[in-house]
MIROKE-787354 format. One record per residue (C-alpha): x, y, z; residue in one letter; residue number from 0. Coordinates in steps of 0.5 Angstrom, whole numbers, padded with zeros to 4 digits. Layout:
+-------+-------+-------+---+-----+
|  east | north |    up | r |   k |
+-------+-------+-------+---+-----+
|     X |     Y |     Z | A | NUM |
...
+-------+-------+-------+---+-----+
***
This chain:
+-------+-------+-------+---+-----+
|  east | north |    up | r |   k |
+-------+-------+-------+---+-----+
|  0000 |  0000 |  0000 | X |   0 |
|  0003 |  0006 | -0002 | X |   1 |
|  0002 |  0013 |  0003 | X |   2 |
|  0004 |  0019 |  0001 | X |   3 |
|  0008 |  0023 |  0005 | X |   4 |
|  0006 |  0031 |  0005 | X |   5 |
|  0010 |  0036 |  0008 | X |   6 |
|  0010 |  0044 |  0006 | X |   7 |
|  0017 |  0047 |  0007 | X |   8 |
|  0019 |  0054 |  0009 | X |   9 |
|  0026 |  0055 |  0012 | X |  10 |
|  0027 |  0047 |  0013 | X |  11 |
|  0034 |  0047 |  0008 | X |  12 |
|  0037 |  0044 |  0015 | X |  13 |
|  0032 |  0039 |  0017 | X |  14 |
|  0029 |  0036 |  0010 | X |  15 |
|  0034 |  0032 |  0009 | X |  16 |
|  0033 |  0028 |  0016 | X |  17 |
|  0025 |  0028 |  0015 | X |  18 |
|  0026 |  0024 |  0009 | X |  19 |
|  0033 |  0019 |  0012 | X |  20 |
|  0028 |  0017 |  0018 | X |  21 |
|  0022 |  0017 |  0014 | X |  22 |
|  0025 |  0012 |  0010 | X |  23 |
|  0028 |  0008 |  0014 | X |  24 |
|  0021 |  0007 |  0018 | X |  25 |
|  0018 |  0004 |  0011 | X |  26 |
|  0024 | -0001 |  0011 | X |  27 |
|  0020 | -0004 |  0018 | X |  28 |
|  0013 | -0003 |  0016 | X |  29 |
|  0011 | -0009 |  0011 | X |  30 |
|  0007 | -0008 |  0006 | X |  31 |
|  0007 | -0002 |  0005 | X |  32 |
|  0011 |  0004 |  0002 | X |  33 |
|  0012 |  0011 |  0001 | X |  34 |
|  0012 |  0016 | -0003 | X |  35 |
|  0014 |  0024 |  0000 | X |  36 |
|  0010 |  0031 | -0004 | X |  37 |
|  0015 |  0036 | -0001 | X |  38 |
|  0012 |  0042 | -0002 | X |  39 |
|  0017 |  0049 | -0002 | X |  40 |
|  0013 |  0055 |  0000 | X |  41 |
|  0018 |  0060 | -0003 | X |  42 |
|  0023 |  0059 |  0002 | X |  43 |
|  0027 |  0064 |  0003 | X |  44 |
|  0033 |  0060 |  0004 | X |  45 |
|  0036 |  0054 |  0000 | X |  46 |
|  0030 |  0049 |  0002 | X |  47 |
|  0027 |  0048 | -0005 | X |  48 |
|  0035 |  0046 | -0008 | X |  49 |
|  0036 |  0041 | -0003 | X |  50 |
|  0029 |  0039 | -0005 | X |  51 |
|  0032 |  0038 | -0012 | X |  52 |
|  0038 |  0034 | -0009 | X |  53 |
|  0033 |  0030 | -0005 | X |  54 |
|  0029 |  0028 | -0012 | X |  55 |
|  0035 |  0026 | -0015 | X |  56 |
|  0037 |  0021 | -0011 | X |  57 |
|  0030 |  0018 | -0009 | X |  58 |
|  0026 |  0017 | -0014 | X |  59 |
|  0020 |  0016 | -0009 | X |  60 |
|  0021 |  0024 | -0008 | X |  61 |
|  0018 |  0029 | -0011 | X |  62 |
|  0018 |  0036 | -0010 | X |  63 |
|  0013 |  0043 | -0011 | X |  64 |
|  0016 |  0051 | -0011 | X |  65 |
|  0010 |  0056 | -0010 | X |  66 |
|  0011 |  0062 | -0013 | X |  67 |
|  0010 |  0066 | -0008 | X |  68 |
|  0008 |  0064 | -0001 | X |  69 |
|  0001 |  0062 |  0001 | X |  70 |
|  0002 |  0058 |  0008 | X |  71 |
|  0002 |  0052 |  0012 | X |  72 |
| -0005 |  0050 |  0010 | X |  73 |
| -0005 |  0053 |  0003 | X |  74 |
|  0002 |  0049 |  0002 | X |  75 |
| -0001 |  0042 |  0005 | X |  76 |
| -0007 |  0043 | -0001 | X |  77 |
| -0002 |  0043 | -0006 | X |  78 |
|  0001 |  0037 | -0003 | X |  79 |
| -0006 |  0033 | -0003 | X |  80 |
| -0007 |  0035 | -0010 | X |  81 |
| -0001 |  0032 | -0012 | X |  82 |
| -0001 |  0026 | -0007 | X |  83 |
| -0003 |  0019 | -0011 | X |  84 |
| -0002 |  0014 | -0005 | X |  85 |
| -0008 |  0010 | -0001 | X |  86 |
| -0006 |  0014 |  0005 | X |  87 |
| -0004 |  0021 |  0006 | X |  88 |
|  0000 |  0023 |  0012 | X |  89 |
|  0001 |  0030 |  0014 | X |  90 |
|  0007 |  0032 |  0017 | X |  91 |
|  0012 |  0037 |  0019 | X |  92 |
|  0019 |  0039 |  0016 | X |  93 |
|  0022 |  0040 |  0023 | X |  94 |
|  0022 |  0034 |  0027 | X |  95 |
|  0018 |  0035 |  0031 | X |  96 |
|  0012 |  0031 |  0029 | X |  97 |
|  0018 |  0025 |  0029 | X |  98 |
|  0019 |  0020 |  0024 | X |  99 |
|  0019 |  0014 |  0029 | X | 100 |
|  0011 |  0016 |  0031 | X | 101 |
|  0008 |  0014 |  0024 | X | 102 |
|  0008 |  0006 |  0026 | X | 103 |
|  0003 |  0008 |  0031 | X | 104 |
| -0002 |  0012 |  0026 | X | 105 |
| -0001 |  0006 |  0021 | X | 106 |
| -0004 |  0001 |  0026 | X | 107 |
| -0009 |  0006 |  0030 | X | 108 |
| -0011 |  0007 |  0022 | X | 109 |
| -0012 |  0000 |  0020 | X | 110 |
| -0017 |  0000 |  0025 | X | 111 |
| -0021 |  0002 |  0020 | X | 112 |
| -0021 |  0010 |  0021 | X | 113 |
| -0022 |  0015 |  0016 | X | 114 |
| -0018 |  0020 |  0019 | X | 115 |
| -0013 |  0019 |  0025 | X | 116 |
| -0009 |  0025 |  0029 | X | 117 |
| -0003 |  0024 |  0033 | X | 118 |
| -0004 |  0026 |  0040 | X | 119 |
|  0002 |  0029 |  0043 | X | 120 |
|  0003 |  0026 |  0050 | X | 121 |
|  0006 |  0032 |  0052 | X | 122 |
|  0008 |  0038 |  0047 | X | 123 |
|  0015 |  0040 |  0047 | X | 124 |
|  0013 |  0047 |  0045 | X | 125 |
|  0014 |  0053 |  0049 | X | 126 |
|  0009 |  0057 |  0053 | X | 127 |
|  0006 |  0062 |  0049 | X | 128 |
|  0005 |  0057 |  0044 | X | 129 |
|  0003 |  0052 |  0048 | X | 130 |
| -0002 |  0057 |  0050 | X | 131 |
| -0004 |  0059 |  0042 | X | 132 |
| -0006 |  0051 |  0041 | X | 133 |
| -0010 |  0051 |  0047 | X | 134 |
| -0014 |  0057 |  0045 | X | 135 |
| -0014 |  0054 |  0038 | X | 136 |
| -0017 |  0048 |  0040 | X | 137 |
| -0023 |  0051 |  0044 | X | 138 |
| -0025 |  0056 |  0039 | X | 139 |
| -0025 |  0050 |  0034 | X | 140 |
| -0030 |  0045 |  0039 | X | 141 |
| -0034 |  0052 |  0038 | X | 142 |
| -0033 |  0054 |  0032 | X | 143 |
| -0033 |  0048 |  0028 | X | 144 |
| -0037 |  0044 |  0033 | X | 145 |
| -0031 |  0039 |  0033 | X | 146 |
| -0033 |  0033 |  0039 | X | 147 |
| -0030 |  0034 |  0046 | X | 148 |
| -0027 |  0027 |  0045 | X | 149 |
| -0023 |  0029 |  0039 | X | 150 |
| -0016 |  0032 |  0039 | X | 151 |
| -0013 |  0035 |  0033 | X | 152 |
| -0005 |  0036 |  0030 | X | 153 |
|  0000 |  0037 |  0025 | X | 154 |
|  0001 |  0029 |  0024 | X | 155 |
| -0005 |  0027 |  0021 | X | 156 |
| -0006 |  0020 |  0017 | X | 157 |
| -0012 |  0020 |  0011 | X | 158 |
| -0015 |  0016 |  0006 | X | 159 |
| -0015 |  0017 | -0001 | X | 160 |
| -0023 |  0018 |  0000 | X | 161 |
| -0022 |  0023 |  0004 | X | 162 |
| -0016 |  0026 |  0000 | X | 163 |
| -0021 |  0026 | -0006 | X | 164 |
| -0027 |  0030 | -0003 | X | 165 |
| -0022 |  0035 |  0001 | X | 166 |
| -0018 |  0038 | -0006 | X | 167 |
| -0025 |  0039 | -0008 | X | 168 |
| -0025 |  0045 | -0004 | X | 169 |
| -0021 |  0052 | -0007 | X | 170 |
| -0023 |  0057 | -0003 | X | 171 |
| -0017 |  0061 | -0004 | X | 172 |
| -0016 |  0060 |  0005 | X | 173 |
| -0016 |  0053 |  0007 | X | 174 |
| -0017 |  0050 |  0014 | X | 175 |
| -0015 |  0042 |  0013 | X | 176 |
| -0017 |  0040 |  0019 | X | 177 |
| -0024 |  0043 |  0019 | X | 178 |
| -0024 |  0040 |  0012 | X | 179 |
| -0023 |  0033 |  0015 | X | 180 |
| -0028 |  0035 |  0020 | X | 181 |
| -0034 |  0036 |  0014 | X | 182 |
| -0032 |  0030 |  0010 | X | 183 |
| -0032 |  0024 |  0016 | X | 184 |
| -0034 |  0022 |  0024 | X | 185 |
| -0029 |  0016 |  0024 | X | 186 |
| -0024 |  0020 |  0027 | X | 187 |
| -0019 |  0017 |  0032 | X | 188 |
| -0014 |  0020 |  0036 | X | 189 |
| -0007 |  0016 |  0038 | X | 190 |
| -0002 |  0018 |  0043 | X | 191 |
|  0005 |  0020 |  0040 | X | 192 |
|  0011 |  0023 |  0043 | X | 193 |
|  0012 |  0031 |  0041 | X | 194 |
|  0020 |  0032 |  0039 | X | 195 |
|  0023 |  0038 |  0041 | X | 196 |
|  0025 |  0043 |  0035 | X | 197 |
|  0032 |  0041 |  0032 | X | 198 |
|  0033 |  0047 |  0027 | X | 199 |
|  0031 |  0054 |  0028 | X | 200 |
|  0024 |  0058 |  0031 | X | 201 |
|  0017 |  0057 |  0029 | X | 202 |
|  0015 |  0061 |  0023 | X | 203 |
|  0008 |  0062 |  0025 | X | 204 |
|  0008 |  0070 |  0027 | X | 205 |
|  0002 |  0073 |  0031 | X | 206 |
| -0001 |  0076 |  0024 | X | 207 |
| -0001 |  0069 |  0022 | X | 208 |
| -0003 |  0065 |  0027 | X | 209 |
| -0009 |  0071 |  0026 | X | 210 |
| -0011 |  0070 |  0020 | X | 211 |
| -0011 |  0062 |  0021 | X | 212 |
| -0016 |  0062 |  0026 | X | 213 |
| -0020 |  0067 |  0021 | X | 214 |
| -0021 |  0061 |  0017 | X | 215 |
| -0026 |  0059 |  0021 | X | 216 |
| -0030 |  0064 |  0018 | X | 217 |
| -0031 |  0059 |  0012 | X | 218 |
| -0034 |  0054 |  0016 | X | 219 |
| -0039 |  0057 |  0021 | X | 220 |
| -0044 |  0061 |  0022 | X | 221 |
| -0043 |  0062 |  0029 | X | 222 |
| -0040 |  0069 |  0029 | X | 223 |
| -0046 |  0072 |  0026 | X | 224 |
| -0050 |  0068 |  0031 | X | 225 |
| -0047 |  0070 |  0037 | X | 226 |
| -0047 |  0077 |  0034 | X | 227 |
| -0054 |  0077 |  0033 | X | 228 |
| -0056 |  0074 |  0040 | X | 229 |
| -0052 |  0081 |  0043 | X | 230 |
| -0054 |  0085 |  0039 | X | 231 |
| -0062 |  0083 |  0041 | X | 232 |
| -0059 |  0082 |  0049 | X | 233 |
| -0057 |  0089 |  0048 | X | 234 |
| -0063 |  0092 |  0045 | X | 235 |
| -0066 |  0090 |  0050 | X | 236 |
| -0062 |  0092 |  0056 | X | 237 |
| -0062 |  0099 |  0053 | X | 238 |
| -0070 |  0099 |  0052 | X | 239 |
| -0070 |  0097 |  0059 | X | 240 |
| -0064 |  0102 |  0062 | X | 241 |
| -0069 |  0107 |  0057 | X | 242 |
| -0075 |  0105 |  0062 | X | 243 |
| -0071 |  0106 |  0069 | X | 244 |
| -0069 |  0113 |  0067 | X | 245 |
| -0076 |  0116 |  0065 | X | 246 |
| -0079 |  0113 |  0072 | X | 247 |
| -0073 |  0115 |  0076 | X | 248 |
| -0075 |  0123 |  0072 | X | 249 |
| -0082 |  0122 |  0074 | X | 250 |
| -0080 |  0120 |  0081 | X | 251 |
| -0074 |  0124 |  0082 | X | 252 |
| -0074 |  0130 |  0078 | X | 253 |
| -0068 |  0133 |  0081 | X | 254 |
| -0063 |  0128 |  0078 | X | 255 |
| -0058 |  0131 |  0074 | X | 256 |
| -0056 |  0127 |  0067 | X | 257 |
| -0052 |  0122 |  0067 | X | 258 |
| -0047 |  0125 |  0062 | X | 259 |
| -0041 |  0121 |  0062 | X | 260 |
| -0046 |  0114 |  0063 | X | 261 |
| -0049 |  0116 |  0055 | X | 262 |
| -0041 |  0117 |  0054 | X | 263 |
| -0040 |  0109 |  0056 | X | 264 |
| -0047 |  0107 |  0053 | X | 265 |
| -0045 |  0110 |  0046 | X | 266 |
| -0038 |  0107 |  0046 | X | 267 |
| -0041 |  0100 |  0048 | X | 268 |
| -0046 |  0100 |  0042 | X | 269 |
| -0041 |  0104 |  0037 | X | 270 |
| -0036 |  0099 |  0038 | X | 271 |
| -0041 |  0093 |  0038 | X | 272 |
| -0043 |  0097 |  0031 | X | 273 |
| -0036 |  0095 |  0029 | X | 274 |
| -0035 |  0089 |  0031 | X | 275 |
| -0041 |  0086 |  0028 | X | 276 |
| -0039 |  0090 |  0022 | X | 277 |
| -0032 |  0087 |  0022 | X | 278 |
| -0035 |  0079 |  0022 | X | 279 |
| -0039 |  0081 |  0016 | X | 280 |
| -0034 |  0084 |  0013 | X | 281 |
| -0030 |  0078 |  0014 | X | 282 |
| -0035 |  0073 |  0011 | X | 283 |
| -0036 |  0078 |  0005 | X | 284 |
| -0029 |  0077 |  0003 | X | 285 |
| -0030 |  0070 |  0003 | X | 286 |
| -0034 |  0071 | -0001 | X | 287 |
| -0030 |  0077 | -0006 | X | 288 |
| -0024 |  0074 | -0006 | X | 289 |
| -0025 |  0067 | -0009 | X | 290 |
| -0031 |  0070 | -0014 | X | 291 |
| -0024 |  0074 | -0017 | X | 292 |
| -0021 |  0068 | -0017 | X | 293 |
| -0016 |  0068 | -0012 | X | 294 |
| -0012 |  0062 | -0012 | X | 295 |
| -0009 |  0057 | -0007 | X | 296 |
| -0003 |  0056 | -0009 | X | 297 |
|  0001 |  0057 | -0016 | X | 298 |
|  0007 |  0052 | -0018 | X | 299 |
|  0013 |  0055 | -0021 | X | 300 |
|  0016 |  0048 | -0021 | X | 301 |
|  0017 |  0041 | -0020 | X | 302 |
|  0023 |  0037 | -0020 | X | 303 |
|  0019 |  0031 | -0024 | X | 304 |
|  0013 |  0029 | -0028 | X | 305 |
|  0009 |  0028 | -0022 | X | 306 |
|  0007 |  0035 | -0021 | X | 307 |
|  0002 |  0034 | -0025 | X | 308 |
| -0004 |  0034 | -0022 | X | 309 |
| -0007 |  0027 | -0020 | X | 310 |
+-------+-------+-------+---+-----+
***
């Protein structure tokens, strides 16, 4: 059984080579099945996608993608899954912390008859801040997503080809892989691996990306517009009866000066409110714009041999 290893690559000059020796040297001990890796370059910087080229040409079981620009994780993993031709696709990393040495386990707990299986980590390697970034992101996901309590999500993931076939069908020119696998199937399973520390380099996610990731979710829900509803009609409400409050208490107690600085604060409160909603708005409509003029996904400048055709 051929499983297709897609790893989008940025910055990963110094740890791509290593990925693919030990991945490949798991294979050797899994009988009956085989590997294939879609190294996808997201217009690294560095010399990530030469190395790439060097890897094509000393295994035929490599096959590599630069992009013309950068698109990011999610879009790099979409152009993967396009090219992808295995029975089961794996997603990981391209810096060791999703370790080679922990996909036996998702191979089994996936044989077990899964669509979809994530690797867990047992303990993350990650640093606080980040540890944290994936926490929100988990709770805002089971929200947003209405992704079950019981399921954990990460970069290590293993998917059949039936999943893969329905989730490149999708070209919104800002993916969320993961809430796509979601859509698509509920026989996901979840197995504990261990989470390597980092051996070269820092994340490459900035503030500003990990913001506009968590934004994709605005292609997947409606939650937002209905939260915003439901204080919109609460606010309404609460100023309807505030409204009530001060005419009685005028009626009753003439003398009471007007509250100047509460209309202040009660102007501010509904004016940002006003904004915020029209934010969301504005979010979903972009959704909307951007994939209606064409946005892509990805565009591939290259690829190191005919299987950069898509399949």
């Amino acid at each position: 059984m051929l499983v297709s290893i897609v790893i989008p690559c940025y910055n990963s000059e110094k740890s791509i080579r290593q990925v693919v020796d030990l991945t490949l040297a798991e294979f050797e001990r899994l009988p009956g099945y085989e590997c294939e890796f879609v190294l996808v370059d997201d217009c690294s910087p560095d010399g990530t996608y030469a190395e790439i080229r060097r890897l094509a040409a000393e295994h035929p079981c490599v096959h590599g993608i630069t992009l013309m620009r950068n698109f990011g994780q999610h879009n790099g993993i979409m152009c993967g899954l396009n090219h992808a031709r295995g029975d089961l696709v794996m997603g990981m990393d391209d810096d060791l912390q999703t370790h080679p040495s922990q996909i036996p386990a998702l191979i089994r707990k996936m044989e077990e008859g899964y669509d979809v299986v994530y690797g867990v980590y047992r303990q993350s390697a990650n640093g606080p801040i980040k540890n944290f970034t994936s926490w929100l992101n988990r709770v805002t996901a089971q929200k947003l997503l209405e992704r079950p309590r019981d399921i954990e999500t990460s970069n290590f993931w293993l998917i059949t080809r039936a999943v893969r076939d329905q989730v490149i069908q999708y070209r919104n020119y800002n993916p969320y892989v993961e809430a796509l696998f979601g859509r698509m199937t509920n026989r996901i399973g979840n197995v504990t691996i261990e989470h390597h520390a980092r051996e070269q380099g820092s994340s490459n996610y900035t503030l500003g990306k990990l913001a506009k990731l968590w934004l994709s979710y605005f292609n997947y829900t409606v939650l937002p517009l209905r939260m915003v509803s439901c204080i919109g009609v609460i606010s309404a409400a609460v100023g309807f009866l505030y409204a009530i409050f001060v005419l009685v208490r005028r009626i009753v107690v003439p003398d009471v000066p007007a509250g100047w600085s509460s209309i202040i604060c009660i102007l501010l409160f509904f004016f940002g409110l006003i904004l915020l909603t029209l934010g969301i708005i504005g979010e979903y409509v972009g959704n909307l714009v951007l994939p209606a003029n064409g946005t892509p996904q990805f565009i591939v400048r290259e690829t190191t041999d005919e299987a950069g055709e898509e399949s």
